[in-house]
LOLOBA-74492 format. One record per atom (N, C-alpha, C): atom name; residue in three letters; x, y, z; residue number from 1. Coordinates in pm, 1 decimal. Layout:
! residues N
<kolvo><a>CA</a><r>ALA</r><X>X</X><Y>Y</Y><Z>Z</Z><k>NUM</k></kolvo>
...
! end
This chain:
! residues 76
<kolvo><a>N</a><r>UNK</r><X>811.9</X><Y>2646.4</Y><Z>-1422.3</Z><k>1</k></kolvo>
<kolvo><a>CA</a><r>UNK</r><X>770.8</X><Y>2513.1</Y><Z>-1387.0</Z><k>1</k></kolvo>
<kolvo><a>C</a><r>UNK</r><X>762.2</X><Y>2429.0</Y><Z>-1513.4</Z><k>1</k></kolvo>
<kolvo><a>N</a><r>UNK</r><X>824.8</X><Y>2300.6</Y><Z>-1491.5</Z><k>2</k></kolvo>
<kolvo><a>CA</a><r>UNK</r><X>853.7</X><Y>2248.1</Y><Z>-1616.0</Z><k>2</k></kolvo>
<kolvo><a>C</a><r>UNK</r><X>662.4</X><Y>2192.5</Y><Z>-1600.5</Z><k>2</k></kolvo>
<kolvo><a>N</a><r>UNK</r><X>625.1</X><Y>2130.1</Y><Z>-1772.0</Z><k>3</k></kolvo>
<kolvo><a>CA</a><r>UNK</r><X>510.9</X><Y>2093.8</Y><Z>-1761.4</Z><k>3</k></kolvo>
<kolvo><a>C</a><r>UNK</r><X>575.0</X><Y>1933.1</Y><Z>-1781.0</Z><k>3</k></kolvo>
<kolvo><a>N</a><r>UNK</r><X>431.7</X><Y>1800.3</Y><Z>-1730.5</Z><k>4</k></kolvo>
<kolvo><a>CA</a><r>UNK</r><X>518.4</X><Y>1684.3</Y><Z>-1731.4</Z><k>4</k></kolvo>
<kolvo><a>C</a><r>UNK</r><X>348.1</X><Y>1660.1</Y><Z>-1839.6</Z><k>4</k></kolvo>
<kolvo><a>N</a><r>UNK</r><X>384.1</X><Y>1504.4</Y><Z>-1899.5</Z><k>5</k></kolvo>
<kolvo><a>CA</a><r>UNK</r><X>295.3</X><Y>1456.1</Y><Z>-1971.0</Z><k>5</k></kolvo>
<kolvo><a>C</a><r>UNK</r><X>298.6</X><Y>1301.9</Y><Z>-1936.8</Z><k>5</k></kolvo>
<kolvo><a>N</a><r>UNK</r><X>179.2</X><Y>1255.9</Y><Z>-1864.2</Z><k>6</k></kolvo>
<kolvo><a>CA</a><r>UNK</r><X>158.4</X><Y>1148.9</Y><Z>-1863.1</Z><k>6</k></kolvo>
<kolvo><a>C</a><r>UNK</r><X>18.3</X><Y>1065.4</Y><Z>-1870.9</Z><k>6</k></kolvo>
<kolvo><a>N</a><r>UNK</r><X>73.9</X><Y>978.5</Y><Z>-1894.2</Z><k>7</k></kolvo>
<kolvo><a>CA</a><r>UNK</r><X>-50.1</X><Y>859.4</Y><Z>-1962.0</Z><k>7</k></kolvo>
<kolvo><a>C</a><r>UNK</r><X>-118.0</X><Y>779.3</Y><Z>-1896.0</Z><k>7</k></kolvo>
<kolvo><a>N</a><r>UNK</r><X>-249.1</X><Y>730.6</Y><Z>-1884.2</Z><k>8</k></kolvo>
<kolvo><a>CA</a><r>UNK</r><X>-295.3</X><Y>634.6</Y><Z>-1787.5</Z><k>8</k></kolvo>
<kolvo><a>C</a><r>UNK</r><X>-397.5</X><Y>618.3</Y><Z>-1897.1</Z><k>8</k></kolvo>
<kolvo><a>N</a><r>UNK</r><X>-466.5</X><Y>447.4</Y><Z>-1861.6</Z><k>9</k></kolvo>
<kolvo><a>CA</a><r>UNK</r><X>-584.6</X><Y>344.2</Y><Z>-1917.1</Z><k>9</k></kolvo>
<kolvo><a>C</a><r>UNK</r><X>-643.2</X><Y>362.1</Y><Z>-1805.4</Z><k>9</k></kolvo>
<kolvo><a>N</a><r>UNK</r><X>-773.5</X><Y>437.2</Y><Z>-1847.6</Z><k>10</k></kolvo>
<kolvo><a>CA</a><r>UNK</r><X>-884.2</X><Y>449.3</Y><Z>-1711.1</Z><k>10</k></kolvo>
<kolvo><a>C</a><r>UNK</r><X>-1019.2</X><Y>470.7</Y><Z>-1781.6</Z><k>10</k></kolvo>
<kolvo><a>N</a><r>UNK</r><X>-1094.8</X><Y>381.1</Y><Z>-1727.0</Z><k>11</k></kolvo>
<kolvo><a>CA</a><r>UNK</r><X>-1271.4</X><Y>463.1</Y><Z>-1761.3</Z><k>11</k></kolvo>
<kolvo><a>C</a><r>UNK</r><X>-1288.5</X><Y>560.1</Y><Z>-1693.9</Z><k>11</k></kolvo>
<kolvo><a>N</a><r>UNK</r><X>-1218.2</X><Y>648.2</Y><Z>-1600.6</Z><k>12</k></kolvo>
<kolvo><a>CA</a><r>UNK</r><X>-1226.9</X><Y>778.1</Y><Z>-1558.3</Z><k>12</k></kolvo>
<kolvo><a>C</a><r>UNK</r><X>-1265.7</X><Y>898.7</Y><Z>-1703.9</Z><k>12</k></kolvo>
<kolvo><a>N</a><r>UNK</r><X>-1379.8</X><Y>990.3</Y><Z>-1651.9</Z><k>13</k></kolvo>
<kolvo><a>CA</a><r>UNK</r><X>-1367.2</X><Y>1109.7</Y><Z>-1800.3</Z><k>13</k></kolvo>
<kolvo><a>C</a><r>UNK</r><X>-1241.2</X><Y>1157.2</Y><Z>-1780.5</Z><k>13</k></kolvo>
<kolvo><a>N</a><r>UNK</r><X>-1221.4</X><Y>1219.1</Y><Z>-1880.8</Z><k>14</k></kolvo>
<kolvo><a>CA</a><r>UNK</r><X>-1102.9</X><Y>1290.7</Y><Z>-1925.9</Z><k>14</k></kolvo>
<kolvo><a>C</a><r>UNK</r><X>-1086.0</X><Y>1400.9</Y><Z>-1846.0</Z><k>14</k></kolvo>
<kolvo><a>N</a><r>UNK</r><X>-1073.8</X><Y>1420.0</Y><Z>-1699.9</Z><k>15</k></kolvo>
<kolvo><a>CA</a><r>UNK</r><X>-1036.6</X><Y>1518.6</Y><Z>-1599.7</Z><k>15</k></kolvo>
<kolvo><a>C</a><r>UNK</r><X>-910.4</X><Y>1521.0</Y><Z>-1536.4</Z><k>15</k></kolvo>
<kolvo><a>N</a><r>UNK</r><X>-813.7</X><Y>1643.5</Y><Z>-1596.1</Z><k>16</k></kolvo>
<kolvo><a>CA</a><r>UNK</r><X>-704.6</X><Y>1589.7</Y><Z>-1536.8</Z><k>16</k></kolvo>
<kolvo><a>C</a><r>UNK</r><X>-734.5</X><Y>1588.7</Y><Z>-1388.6</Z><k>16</k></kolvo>
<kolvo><a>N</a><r>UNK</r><X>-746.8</X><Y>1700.1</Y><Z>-1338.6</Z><k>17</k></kolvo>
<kolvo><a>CA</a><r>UNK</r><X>-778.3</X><Y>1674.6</Y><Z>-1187.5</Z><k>17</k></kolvo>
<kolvo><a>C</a><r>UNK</r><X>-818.8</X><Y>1577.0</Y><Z>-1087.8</Z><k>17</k></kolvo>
<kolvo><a>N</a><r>UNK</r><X>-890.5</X><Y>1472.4</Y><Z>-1151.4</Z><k>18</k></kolvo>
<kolvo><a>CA</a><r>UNK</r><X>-982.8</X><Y>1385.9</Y><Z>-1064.9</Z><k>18</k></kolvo>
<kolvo><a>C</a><r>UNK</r><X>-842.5</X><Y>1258.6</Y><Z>-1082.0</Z><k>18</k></kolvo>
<kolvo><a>N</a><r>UNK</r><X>-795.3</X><Y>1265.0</Y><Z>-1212.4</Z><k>19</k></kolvo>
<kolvo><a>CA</a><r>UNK</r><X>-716.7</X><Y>1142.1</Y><Z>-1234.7</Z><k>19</k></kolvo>
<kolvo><a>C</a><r>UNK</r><X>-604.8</X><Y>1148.4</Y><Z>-1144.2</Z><k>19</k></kolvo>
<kolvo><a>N</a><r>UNK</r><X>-564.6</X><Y>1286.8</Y><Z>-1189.2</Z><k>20</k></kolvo>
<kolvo><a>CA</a><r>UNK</r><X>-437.6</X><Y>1333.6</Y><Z>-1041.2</Z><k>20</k></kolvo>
<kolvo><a>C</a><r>UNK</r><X>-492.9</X><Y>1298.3</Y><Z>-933.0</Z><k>20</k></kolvo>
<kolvo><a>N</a><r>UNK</r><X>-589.1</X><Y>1306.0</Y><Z>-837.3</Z><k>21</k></kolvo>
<kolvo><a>CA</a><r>UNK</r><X>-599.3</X><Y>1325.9</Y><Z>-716.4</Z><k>21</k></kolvo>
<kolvo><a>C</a><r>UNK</r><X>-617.3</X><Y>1134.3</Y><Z>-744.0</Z><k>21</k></kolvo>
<kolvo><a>N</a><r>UNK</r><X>-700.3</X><Y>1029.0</Y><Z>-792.9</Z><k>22</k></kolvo>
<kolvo><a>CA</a><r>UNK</r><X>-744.3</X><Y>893.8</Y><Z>-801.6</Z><k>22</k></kolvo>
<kolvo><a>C</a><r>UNK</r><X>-573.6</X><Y>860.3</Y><Z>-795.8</Z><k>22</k></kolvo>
<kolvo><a>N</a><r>UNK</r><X>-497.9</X><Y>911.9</Y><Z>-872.6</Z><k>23</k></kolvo>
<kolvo><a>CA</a><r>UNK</r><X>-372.9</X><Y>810.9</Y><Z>-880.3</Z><k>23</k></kolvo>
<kolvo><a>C</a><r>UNK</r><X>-279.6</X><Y>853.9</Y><Z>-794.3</Z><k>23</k></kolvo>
<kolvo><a>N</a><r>UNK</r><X>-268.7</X><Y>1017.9</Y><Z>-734.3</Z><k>24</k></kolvo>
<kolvo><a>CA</a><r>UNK</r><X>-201.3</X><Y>1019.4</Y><Z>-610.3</Z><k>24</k></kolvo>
<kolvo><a>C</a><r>UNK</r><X>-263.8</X><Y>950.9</Y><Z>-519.9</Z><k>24</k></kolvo>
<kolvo><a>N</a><r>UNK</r><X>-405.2</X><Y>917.1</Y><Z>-477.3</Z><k>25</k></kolvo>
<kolvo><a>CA</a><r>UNK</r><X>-472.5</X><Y>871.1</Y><Z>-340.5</Z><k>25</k></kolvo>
<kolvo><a>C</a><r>UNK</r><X>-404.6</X><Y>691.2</Y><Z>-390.5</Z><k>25</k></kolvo>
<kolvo><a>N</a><r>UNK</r><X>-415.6</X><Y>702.1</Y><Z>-504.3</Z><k>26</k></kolvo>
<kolvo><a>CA</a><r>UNK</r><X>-382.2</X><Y>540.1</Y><Z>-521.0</Z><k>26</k></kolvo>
<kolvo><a>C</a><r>UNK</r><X>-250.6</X><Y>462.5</Y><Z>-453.5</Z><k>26</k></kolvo>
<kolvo><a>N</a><r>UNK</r><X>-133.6</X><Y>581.1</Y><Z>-509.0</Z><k>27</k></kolvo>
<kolvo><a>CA</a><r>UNK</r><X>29.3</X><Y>565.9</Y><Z>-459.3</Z><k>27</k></kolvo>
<kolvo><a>C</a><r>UNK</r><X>39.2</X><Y>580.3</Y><Z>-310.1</Z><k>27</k></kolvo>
<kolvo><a>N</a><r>UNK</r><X>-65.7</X><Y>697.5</Y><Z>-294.7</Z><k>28</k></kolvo>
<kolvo><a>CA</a><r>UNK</r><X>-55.4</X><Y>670.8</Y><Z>-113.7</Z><k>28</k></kolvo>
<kolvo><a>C</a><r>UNK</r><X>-84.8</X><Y>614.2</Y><Z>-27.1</Z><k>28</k></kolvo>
<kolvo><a>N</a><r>UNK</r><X>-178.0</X><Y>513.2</Y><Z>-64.4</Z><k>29</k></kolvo>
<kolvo><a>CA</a><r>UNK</r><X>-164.4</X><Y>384.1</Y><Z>-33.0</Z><k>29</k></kolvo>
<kolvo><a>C</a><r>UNK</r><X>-35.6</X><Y>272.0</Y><Z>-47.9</Z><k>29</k></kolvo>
<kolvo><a>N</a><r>UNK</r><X>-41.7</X><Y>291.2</Y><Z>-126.9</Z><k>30</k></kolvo>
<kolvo><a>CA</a><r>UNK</r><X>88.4</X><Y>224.7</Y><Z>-191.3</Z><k>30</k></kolvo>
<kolvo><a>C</a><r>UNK</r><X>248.1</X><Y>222.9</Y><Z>-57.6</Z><k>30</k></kolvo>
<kolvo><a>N</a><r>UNK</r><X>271.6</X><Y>358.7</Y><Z>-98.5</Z><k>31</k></kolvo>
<kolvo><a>CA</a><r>UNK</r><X>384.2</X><Y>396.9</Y><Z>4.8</Z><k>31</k></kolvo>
<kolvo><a>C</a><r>UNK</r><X>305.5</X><Y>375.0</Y><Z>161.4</Z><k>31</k></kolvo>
<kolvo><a>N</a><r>UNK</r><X>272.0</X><Y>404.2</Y><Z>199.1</Z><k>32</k></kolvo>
<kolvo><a>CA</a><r>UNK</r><X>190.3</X><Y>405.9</Y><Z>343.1</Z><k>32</k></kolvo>
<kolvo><a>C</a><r>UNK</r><X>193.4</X><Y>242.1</Y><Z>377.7</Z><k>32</k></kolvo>
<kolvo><a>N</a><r>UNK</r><X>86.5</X><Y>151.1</Y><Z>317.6</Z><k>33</k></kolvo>
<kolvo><a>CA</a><r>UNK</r><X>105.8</X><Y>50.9</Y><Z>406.8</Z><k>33</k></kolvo>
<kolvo><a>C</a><r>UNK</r><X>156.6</X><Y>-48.2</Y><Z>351.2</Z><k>33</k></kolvo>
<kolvo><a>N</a><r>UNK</r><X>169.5</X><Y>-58.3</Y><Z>217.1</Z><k>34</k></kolvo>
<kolvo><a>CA</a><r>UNK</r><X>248.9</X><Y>-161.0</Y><Z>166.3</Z><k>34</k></kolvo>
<kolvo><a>C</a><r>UNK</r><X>410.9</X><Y>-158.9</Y><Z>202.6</Z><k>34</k></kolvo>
<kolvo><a>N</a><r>UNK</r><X>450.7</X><Y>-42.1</Y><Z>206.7</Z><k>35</k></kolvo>
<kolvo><a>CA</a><r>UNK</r><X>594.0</X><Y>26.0</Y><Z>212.8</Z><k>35</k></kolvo>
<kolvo><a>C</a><r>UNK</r><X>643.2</X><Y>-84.2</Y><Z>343.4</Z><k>35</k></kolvo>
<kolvo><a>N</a><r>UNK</r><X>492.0</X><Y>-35.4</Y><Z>468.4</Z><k>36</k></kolvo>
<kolvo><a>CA</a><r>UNK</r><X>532.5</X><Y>-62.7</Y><Z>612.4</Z><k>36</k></kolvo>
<kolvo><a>C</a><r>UNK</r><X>555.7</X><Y>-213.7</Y><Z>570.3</Z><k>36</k></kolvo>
<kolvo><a>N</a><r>UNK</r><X>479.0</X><Y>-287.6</Y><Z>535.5</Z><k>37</k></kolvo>
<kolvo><a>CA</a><r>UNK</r><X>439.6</X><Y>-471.7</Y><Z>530.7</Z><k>37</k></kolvo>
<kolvo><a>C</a><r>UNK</r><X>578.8</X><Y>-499.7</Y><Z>438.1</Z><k>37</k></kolvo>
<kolvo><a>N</a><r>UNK</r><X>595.5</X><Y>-464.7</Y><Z>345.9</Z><k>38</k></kolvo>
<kolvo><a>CA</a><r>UNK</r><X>751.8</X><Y>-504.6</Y><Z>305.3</Z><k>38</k></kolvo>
<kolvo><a>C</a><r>UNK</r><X>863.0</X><Y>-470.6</Y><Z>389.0</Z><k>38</k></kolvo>
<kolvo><a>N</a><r>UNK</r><X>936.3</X><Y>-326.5</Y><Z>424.7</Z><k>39</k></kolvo>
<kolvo><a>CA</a><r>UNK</r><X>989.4</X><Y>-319.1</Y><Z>477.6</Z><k>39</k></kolvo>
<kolvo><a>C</a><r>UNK</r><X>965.6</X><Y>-387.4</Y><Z>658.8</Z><k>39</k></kolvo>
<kolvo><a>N</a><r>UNK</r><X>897.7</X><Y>-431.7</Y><Z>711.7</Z><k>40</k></kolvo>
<kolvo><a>CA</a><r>UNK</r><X>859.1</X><Y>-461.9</Y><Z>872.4</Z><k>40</k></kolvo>
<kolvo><a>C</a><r>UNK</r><X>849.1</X><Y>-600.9</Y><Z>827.6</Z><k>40</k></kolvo>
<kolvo><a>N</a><r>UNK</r><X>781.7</X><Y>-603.5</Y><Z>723.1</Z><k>41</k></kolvo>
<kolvo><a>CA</a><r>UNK</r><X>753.8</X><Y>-755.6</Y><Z>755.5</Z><k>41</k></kolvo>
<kolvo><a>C</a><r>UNK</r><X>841.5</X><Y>-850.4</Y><Z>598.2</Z><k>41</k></kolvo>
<kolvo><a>N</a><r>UNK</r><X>892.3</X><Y>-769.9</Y><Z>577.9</Z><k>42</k></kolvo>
<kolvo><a>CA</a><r>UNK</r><X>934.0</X><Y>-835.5</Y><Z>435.7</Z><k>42</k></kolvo>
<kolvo><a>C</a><r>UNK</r><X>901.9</X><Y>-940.0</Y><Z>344.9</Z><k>42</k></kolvo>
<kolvo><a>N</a><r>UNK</r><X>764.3</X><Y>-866.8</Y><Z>316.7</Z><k>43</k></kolvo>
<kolvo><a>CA</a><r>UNK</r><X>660.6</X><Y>-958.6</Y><Z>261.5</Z><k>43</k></kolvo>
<kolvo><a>C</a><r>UNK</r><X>700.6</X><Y>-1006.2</Y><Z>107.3</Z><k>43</k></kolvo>
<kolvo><a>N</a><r>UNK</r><X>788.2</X><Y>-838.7</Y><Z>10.5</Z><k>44</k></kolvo>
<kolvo><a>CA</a><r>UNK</r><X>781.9</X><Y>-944.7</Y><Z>-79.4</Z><k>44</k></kolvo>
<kolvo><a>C</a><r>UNK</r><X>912.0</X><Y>-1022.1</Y><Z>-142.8</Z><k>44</k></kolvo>
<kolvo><a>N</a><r>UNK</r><X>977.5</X><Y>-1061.1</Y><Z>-34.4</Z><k>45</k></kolvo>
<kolvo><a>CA</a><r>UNK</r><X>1047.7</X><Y>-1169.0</Y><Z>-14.8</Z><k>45</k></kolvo>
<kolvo><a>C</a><r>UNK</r><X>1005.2</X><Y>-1272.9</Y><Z>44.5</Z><k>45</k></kolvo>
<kolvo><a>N</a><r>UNK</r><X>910.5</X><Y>-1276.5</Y><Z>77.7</Z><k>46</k></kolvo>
<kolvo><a>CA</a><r>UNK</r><X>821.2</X><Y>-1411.7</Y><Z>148.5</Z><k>46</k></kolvo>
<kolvo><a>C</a><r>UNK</r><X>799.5</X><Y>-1514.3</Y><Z>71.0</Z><k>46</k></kolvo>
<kolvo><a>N</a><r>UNK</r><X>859.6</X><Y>-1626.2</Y><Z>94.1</Z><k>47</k></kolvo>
<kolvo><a>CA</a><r>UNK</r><X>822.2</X><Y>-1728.1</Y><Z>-55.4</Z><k>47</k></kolvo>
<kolvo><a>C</a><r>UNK</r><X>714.1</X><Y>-1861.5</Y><Z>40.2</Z><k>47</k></kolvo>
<kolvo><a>N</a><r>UNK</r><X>612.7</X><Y>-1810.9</Y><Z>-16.3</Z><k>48</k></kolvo>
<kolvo><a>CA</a><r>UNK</r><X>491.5</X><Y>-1927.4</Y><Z>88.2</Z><k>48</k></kolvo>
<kolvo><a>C</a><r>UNK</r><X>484.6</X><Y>-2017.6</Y><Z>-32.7</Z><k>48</k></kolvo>
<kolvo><a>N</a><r>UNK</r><X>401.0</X><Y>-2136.6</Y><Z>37.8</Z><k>49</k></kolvo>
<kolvo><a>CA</a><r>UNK</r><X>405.5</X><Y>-2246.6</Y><Z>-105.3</Z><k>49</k></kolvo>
<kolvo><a>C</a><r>UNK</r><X>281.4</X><Y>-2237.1</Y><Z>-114.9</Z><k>49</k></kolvo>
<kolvo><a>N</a><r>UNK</r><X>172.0</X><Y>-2159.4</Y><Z>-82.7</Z><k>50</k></kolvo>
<kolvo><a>CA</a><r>UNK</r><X>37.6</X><Y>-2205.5</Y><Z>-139.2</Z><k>50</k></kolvo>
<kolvo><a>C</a><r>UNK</r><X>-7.9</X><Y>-2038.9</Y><Z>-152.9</Z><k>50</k></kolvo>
<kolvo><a>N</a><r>UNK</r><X>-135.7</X><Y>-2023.5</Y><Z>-246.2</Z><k>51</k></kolvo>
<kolvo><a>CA</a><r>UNK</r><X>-216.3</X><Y>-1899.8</Y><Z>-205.3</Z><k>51</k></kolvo>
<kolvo><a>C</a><r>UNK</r><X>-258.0</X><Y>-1884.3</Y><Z>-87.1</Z><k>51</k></kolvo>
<kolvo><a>N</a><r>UNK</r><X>-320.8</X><Y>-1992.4</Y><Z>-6.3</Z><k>52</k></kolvo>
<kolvo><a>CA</a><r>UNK</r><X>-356.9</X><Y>-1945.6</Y><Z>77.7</Z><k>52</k></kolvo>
<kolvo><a>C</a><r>UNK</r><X>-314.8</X><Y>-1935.1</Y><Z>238.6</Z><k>52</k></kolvo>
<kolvo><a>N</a><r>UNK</r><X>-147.2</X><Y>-1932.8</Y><Z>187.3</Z><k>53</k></kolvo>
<kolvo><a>CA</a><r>UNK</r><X>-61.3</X><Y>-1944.3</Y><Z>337.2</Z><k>53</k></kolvo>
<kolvo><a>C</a><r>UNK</r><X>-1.7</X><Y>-1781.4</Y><Z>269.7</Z><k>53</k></kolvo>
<kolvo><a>N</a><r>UNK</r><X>3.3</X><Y>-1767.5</Y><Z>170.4</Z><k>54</k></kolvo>
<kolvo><a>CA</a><r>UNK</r><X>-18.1</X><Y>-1642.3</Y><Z>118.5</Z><k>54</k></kolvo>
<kolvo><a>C</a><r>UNK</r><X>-97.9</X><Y>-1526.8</Y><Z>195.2</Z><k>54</k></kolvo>
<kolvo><a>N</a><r>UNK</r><X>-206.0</X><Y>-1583.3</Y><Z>152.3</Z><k>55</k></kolvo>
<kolvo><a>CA</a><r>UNK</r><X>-324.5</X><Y>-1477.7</Y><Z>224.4</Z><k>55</k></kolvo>
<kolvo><a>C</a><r>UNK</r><X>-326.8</X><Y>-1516.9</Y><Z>314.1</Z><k>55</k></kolvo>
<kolvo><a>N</a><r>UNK</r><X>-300.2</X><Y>-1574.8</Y><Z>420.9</Z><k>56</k></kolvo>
<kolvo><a>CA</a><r>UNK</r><X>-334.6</X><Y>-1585.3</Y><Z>562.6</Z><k>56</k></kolvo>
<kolvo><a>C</a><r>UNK</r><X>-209.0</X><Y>-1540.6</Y><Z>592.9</Z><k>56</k></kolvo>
<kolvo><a>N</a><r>UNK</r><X>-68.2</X><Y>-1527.8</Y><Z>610.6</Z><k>57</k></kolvo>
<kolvo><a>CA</a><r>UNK</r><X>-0.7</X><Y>-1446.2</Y><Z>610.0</Z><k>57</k></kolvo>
<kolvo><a>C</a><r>UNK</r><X>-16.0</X><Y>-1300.4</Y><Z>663.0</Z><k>57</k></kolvo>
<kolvo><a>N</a><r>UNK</r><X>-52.7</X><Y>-1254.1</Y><Z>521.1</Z><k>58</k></kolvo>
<kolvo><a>CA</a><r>UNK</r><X>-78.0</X><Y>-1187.4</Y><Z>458.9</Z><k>58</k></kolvo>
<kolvo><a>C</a><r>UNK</r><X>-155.0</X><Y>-1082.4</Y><Z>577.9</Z><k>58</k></kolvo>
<kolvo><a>N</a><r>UNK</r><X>-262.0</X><Y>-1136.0</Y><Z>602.4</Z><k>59</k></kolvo>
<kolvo><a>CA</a><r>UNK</r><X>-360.5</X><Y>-1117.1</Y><Z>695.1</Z><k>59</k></kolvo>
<kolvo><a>C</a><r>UNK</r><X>-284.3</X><Y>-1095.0</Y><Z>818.3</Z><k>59</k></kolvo>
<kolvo><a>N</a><r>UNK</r><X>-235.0</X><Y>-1144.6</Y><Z>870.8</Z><k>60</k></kolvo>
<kolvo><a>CA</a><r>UNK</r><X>-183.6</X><Y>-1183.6</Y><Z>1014.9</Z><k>60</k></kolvo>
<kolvo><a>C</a><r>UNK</r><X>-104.9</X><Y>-1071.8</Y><Z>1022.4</Z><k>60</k></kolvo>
<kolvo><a>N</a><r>UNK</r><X>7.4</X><Y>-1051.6</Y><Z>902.3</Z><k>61</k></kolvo>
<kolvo><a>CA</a><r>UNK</r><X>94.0</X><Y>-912.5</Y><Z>930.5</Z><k>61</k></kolvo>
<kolvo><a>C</a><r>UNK</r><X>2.1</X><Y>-777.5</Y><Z>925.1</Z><k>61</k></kolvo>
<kolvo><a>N</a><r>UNK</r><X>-110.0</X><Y>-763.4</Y><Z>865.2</Z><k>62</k></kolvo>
<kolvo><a>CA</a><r>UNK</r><X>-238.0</X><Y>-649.4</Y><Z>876.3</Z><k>62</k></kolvo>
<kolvo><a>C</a><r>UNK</r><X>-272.0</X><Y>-629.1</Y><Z>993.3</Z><k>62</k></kolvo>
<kolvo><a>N</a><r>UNK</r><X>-275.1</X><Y>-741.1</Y><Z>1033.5</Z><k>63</k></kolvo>
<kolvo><a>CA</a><r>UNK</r><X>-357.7</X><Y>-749.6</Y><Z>1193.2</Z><k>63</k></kolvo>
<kolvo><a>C</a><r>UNK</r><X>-251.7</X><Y>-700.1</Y><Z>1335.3</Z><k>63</k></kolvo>
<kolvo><a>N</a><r>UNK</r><X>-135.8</X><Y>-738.4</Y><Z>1270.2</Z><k>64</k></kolvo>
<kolvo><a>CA</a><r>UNK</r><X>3.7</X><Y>-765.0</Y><Z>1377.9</Z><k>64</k></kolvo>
<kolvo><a>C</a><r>UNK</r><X>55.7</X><Y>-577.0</Y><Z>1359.5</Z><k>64</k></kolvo>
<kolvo><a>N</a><r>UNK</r><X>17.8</X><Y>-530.5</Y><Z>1249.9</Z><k>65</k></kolvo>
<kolvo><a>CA</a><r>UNK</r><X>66.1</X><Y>-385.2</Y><Z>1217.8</Z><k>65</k></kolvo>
<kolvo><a>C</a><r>UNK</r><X>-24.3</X><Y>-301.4</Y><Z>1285.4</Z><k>65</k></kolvo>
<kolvo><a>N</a><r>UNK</r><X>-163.4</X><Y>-306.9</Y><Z>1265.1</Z><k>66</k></kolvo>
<kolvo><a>CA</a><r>UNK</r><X>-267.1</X><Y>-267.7</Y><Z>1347.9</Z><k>66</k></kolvo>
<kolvo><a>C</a><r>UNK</r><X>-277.3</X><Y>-246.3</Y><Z>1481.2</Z><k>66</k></kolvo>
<kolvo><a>N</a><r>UNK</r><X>-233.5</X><Y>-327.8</Y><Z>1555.5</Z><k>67</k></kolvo>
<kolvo><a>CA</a><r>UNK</r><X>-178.5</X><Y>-343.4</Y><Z>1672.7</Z><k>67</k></kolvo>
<kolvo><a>C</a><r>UNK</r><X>-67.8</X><Y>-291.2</Y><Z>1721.9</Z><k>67</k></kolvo>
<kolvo><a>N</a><r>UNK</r><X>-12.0</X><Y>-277.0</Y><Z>1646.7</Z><k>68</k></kolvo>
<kolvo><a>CA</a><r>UNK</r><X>149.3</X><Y>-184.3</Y><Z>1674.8</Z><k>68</k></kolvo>
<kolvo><a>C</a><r>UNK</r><X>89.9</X><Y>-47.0</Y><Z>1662.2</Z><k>68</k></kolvo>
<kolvo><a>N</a><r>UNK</r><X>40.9</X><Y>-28.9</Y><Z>1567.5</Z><k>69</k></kolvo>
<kolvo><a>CA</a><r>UNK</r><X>-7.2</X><Y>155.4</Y><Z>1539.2</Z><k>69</k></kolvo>
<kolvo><a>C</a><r>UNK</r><X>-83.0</X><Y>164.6</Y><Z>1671.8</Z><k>69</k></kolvo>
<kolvo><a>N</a><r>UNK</r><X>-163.1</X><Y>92.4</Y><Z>1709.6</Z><k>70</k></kolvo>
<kolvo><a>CA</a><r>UNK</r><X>-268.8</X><Y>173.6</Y><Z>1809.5</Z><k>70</k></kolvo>
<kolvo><a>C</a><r>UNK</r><X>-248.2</X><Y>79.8</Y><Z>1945.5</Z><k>70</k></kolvo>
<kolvo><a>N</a><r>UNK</r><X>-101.9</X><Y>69.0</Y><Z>1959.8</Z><k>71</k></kolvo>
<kolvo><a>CA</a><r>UNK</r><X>-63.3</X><Y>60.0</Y><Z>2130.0</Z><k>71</k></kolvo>
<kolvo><a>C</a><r>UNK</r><X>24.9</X><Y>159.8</Y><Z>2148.3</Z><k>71</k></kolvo>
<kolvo><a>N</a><r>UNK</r><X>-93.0</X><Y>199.0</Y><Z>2264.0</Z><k>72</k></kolvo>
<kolvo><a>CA</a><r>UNK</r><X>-40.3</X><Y>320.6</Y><Z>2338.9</Z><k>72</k></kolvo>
<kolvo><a>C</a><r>UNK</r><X>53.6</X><Y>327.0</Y><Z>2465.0</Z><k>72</k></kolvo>
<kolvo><a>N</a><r>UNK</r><X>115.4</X><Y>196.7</Y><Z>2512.6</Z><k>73</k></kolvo>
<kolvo><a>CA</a><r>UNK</r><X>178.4</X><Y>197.8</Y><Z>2652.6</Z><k>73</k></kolvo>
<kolvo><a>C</a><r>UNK</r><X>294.4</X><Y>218.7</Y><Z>2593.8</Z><k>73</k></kolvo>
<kolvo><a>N</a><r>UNK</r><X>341.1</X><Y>158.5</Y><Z>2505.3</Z><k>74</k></kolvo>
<kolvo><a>CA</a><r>UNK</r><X>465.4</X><Y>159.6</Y><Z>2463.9</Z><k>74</k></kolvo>
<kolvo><a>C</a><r>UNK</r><X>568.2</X><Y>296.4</Y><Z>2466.0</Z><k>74</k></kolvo>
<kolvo><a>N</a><r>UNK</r><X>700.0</X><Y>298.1</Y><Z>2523.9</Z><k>75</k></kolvo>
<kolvo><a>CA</a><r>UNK</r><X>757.7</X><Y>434.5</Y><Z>2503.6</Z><k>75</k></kolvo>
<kolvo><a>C</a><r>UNK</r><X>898.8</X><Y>378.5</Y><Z>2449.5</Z><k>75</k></kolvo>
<kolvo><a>N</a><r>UNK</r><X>870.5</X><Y>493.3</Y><Z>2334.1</Z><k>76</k></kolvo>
<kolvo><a>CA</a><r>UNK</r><X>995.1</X><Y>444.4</Y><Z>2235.5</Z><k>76</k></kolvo>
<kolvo><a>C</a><r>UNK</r><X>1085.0</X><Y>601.8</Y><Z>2248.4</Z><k>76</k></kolvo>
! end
């Protein structure tokens, strides 16, 4: 098994373990629902003209994804 070496800026102590598990839980977020909101909703190609048509957006596709995950009539 090759060994890998990598670097991170964290006030985390010096545990590799905890940092591994903080920055995998971090990416899996990452891939999971951001992945969905770009690819479904192709957010970051979205060119809004304000922050806050931004975030309300933003919001609306959270809410609109939410709703898709937990309807159950649907047969795909």
């Amino acid at each position: 098994m090759k060994n890998e070496i990598r670097l991170y800026i964290s006030n985390l102590q010096a545990d590799a373990e905890l940092i591994n598990r903080s920055v995998r839980a971090r990416w899996g977020v990452e891939n999971s629902l951001h992945w969905v909101l770009d690819v479904g909703f192709n957010e970051d190609n979205s060119r809004k003209g304000t922050r806050f048509a931004v975030q309300n957006c933003s919001l609306l596709n959270r809410i609109a994804l939410n709703l898709l995950k937990n309807e159950k009539t649907m047969v795909l």
